[in-house]
C-alpha positions as CSV (number, residue, x, y, z in Angstrom):
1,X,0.0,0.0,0.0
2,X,1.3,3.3,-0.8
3,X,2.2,6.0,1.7
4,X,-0.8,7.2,3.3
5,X,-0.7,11.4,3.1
6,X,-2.3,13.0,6.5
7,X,-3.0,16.6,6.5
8,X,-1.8,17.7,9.8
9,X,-3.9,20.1,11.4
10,X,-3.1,23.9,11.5
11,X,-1.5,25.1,15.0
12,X,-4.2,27.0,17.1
13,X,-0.7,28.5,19.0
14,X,0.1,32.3,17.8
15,X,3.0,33.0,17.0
16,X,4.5,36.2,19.5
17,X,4.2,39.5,18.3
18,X,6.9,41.2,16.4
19,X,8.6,43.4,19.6
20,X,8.6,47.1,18.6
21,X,11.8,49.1,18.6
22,X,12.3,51.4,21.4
23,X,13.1,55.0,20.0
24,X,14.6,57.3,22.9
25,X,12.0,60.1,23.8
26,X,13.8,63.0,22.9
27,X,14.9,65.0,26.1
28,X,12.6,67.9,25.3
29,X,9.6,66.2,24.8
30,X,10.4,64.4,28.3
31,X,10.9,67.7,29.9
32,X,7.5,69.1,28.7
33,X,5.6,65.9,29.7
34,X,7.1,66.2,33.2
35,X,6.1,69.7,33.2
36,X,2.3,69.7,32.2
37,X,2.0,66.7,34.4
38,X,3.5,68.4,37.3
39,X,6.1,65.4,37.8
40,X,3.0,64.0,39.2
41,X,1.3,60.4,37.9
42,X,-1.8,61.2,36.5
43,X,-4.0,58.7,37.5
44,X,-3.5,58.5,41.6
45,X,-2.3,62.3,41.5
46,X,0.2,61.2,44.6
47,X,2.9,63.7,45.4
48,X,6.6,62.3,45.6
49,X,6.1,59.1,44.2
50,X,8.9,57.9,41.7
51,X,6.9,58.2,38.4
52,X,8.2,57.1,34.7
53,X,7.2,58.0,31.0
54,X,4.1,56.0,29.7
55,X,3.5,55.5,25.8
56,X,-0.4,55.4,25.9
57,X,-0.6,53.2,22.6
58,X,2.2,50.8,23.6
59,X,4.3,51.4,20.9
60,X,8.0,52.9,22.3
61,X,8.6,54.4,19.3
62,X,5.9,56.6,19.2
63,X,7.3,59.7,20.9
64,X,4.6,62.4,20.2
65,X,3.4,64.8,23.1
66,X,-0.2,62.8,22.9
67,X,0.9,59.7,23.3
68,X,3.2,60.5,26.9
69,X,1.8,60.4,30.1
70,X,3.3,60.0,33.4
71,X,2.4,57.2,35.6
72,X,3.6,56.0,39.0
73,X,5.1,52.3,38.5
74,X,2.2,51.2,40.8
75,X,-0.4,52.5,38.1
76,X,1.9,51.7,35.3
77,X,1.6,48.2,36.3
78,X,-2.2,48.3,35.8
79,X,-1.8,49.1,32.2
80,X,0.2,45.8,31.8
81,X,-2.6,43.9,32.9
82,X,-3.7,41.3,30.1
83,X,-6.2,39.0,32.2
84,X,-7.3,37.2,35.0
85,X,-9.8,39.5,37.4
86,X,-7.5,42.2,37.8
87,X,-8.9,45.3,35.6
88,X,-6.4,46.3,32.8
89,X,-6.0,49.8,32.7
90,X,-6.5,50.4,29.0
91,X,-5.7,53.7,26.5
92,X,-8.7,55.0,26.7
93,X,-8.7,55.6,30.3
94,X,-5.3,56.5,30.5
95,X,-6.0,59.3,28.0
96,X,-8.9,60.7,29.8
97,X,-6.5,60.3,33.3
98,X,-4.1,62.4,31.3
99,X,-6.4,65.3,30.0
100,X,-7.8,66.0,32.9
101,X,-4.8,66.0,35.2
102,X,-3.1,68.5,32.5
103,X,-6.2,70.5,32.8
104,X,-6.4,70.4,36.2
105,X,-2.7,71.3,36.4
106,X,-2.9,73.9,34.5
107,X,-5.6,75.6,36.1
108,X,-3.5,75.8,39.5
109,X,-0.5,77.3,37.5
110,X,-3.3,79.7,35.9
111,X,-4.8,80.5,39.5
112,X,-1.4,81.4,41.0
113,X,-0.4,83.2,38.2
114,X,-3.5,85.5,38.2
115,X,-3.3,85.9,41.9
116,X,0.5,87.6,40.7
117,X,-1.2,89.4,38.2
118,X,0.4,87.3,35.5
119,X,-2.5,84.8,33.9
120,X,-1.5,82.4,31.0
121,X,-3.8,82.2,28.0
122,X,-4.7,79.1,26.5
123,X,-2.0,76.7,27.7
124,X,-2.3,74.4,24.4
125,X,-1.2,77.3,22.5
126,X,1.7,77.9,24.7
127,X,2.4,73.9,24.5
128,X,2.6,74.0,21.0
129,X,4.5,76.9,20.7
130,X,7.2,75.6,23.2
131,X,7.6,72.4,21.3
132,X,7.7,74.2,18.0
133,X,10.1,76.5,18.7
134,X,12.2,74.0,20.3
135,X,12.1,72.0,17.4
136,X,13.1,74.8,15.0
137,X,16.2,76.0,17.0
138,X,17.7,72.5,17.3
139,X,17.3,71.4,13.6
140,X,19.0,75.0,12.8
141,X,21.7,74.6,15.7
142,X,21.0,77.9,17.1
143,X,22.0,76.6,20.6
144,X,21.8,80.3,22.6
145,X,18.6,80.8,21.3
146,X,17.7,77.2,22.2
147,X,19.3,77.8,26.0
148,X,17.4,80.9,26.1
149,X,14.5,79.2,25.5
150,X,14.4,76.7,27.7
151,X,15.7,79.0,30.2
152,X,12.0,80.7,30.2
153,X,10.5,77.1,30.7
154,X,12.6,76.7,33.3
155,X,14.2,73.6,32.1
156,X,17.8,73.9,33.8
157,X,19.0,70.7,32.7
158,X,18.1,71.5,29.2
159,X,19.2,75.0,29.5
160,X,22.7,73.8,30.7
161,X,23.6,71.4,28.1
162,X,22.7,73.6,25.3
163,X,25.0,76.5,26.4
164,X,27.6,74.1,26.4
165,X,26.6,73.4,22.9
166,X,26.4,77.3,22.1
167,X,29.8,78.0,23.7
168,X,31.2,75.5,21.5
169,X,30.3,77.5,18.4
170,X,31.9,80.8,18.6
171,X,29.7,82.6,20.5
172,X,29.9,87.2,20.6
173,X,31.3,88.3,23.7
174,X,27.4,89.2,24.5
175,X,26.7,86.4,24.0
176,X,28.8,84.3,26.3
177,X,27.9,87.2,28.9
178,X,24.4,86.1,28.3
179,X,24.5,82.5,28.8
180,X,26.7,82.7,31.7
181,X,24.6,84.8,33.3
182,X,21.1,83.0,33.0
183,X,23.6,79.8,34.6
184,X,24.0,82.4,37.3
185,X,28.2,81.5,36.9
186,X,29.3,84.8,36.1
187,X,32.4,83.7,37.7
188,X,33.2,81.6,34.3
189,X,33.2,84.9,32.2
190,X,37.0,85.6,31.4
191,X,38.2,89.3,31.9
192,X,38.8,89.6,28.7
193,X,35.2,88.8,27.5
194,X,33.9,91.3,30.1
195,X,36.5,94.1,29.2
196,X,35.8,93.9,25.2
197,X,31.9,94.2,25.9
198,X,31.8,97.2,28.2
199,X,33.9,99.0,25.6
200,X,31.4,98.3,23.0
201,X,28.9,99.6,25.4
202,X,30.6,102.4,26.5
203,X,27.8,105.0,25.1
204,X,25.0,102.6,26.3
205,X,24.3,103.2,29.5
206,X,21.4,101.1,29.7
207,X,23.1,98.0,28.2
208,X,25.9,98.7,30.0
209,X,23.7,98.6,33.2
210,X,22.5,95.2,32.2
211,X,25.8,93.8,31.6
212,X,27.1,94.8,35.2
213,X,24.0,93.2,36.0
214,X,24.8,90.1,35.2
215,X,28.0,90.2,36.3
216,X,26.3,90.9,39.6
217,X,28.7,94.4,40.4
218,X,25.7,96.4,42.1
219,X,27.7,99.4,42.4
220,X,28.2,100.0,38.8
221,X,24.8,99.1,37.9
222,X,23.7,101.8,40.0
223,X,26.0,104.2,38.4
224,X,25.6,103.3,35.0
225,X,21.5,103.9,35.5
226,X,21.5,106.9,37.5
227,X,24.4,108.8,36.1
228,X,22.3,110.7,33.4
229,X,19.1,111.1,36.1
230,X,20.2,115.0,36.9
231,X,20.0,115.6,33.4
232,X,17.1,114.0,32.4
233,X,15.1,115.9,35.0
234,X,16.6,119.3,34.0
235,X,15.7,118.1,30.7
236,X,12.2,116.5,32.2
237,X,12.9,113.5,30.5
238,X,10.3,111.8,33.0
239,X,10.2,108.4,31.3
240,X,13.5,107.3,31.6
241,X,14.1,108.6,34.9
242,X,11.1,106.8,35.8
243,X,12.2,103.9,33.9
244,X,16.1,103.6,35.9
245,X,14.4,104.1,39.3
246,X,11.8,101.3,38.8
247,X,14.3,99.1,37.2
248,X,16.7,99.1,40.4
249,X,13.9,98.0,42.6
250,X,12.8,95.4,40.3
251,X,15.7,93.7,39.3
252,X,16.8,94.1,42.9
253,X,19.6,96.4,42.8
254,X,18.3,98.5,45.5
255,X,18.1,95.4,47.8
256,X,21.9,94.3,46.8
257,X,23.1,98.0,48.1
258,X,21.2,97.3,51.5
259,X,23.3,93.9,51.2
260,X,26.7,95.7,50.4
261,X,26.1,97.9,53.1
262,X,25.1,95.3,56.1
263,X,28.4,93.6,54.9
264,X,30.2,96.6,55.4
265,X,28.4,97.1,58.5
266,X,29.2,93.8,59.8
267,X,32.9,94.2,58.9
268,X,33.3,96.9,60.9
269,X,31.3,96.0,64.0
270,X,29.0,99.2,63.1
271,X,25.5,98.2,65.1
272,X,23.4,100.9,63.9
273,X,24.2,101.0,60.0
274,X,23.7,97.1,60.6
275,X,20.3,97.7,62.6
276,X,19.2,100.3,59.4
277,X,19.9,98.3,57.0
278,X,18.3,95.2,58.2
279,X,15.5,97.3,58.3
280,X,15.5,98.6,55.0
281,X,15.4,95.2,53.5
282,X,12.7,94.2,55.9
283,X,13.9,91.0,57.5
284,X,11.9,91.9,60.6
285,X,13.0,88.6,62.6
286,X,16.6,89.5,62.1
287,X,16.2,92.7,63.0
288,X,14.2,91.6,66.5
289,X,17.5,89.3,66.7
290,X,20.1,91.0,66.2
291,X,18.5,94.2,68.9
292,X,17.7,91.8,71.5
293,X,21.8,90.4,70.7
294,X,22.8,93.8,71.6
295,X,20.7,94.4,74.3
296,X,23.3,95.5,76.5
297,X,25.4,97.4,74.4
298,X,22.3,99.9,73.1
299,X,21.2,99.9,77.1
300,X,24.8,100.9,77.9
301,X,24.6,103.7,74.6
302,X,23.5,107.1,74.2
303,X,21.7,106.8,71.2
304,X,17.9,106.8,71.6
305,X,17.0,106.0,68.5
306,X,18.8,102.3,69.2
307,X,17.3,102.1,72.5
308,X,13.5,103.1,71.4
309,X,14.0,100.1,68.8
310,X,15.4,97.7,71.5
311,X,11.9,98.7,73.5
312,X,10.0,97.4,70.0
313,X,11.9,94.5,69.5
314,X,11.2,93.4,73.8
315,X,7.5,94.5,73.3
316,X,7.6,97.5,75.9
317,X,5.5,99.9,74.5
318,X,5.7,102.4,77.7
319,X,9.0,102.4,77.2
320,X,8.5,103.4,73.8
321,X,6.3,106.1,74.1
322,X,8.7,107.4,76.9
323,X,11.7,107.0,74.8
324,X,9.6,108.5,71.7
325,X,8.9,111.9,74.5
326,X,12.6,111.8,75.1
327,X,13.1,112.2,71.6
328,X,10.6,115.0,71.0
329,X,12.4,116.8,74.1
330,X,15.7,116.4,72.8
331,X,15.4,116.7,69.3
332,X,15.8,114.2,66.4
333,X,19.9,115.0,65.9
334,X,20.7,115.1,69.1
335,X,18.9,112.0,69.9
336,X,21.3,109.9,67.8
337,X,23.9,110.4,70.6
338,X,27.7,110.2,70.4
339,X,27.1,109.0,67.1
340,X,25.4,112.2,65.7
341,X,28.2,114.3,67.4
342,X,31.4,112.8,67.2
343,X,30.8,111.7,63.3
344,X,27.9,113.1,61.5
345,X,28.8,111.7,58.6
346,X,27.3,108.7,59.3
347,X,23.8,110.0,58.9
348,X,22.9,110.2,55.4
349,X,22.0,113.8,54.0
350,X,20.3,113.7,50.7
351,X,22.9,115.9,49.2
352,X,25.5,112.9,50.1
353,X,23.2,110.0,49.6
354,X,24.7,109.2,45.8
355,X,28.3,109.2,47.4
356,X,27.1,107.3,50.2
357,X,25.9,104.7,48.4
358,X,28.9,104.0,46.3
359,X,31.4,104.3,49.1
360,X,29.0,101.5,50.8
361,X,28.9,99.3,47.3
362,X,31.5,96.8,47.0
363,X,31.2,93.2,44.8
364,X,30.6,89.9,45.0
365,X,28.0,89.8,47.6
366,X,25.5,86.9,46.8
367,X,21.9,87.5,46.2
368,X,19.7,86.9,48.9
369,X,16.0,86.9,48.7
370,X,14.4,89.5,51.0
371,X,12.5,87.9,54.0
């Protein structure tokens, strides 16, 4: 008998699924994700949990903004699900997790930035134009634009390794000024760099006042703003006078002179320019500090003014309003004690206040936030 042919029936086993490639998310697009998401997983919404980047279709090489999320590992887990009574947690709901925690997100950024008077407007528009523009400075390798950029986003790991891409390139002295300074690392600015660009700016005082700036030298930011103010009010040249002034509250010159000056004051063991200028800058706890620190010394003074402030600080308000009498009585001058008499240059006139100031400016103070 010939050989009998049996048609073997067809496998009901499927054969595994091609794996997908993996395509790194680009660092930008993980940035942004974090961002909109808060660093927070958008389906439990629980603070300080380690979270990860989630591709809502599965597919890792599909690196679009829509199809990021960020889950927990907990909740990431869920989506892994493929059976038994546990309930997968699928695209669909992930998706609507996501929308609505960017939403909500977004509305508490949009909440505390009206309450500073600054509100964003429509936050897809500004997502879109973030990604776009980031896109178009890479692909054209303008790197100090790109830093710049994600500067504003406040992206500092982003921001960092793009200067370093910029200061490969050649940058203009301005430029590596620029970058240098948004690192806050003016200290990496060569002399030479800083020399060539305050001699281009020599007859741009206002540029020039930006650059000193950012090199943080408070003293010739002041002069290089308010040198021209006697001038421009003979001239009544309102608006930039206006303009200076504001601009050294703002950008917190005037608070960097109260700095320089409590240095100084410190240096030289000079409790009452240390006491003023505490007070200036409005760091009321210090101030109670360093009186009640002193007690003894101010008790043991002359100078009213010190005492009546030492009665504040220990909440004795007879004693104030005695000490304030005493002060009527005596006069305000005279009521500054030694001090006034043996060196009245201590007490600022307005006549002497610009000289003042820069005799009391020195650099390299560091920023400090007032309290």
């Amino acid at each position: 008998m010939g050989r009998q042919h049996i048609r073997s029936k067809p496998s009901m086993k499927r054969m595994p699924a091609r794996k997908k490639k993996r395509i790194p998310t680009p660092p930008e697009i993980v940035a942004l994700v974090l961002f909109h998401s808060d660093r927070t997983c958008c389906v439990c919404r629980i603070g300080n949990k380690k979270v990860q980047i989630h591709h809502i279709d599965d597919d890792p090489s599909n690196n679009s903004f829509r199809n990021l999320c960020v889950l927990c590992f907990d909740c990431h887990d869920l989506t892994q699900i493929k059976g038994g009574f546990g309930r997968r947690l699928d695209s669909g709901q992930v998706t609507l997790y996501r929308d609505n925690w960017i939403e909500t997100v977004t509305q508490k950024r949009a909440s505390d930035q009206v309450a500073s008077g600054k509100a964003i407007r429509n936050e897809s528009f500004k997502l879109e134009w973030a990604t776009s523009i980031a896109e178009i400075y890479r692909e054209e390798g303008r790197f100090v634009e790109l830093a710049l950029h994600f500067n504003r986003l406040g992206q500092t790991d982003l921001r960092d390794k793009y200067i370093e891409e910029a200061l490969k390139n050649n940058p203009s002295d301005h430029e590596i000024c620029l970058l240098r300074s948004v690192q806050d690392r003016p200290d990496l600015i060569l002399a030479a760099v800083v020399k060539r660009e305050l001699k281009s700016l020599k007859n741009n005082p206002t540029d020039r006042g930006f650059l000193y700036l950012r090199l943080k030298r408070y003293r010739e930011v002041a002069l290089a703003w308010i040198g021209d103010i006697p001038k421009d009010l003979e001239e009544q040249n309102d608006f930039a006078v206006a303009y200076y002034l504001k601009r050294l509250v703002s950008l917190g010159v005037v608070d960097q002179l109260f700095l320089l000056a409590l240095k100084k004051a410190r240096e030289h063991s000079d409790l009452w320019w240390q006491v003023r200028a505490t007070e200036e800058l409005e760091w009321n706890d210090e101030l109670r500090e360093l009186l009640l620190a002193n007690a003894k010394s101010i008790e043991e003074s002359d100078n009213l003014q010190l005492k009546q402030k030492l009665a504040t600080a220990q909440g004795d308000d007879r004693r104030v309003i005695d000490l304030g009498k005493e002060i009527a009585s005596v006069g305000i001058l005279k009521s500054y004690g030694s001090r006034w008499r043996g060196s009245q240059s201590q007490l600022i006139h307005p006549e002497k206040e610009s000289r003042q100031i820069q005799e009391r400016v020195g650099a390299g103070v560091p920023r400090l936030r007032s309290r």
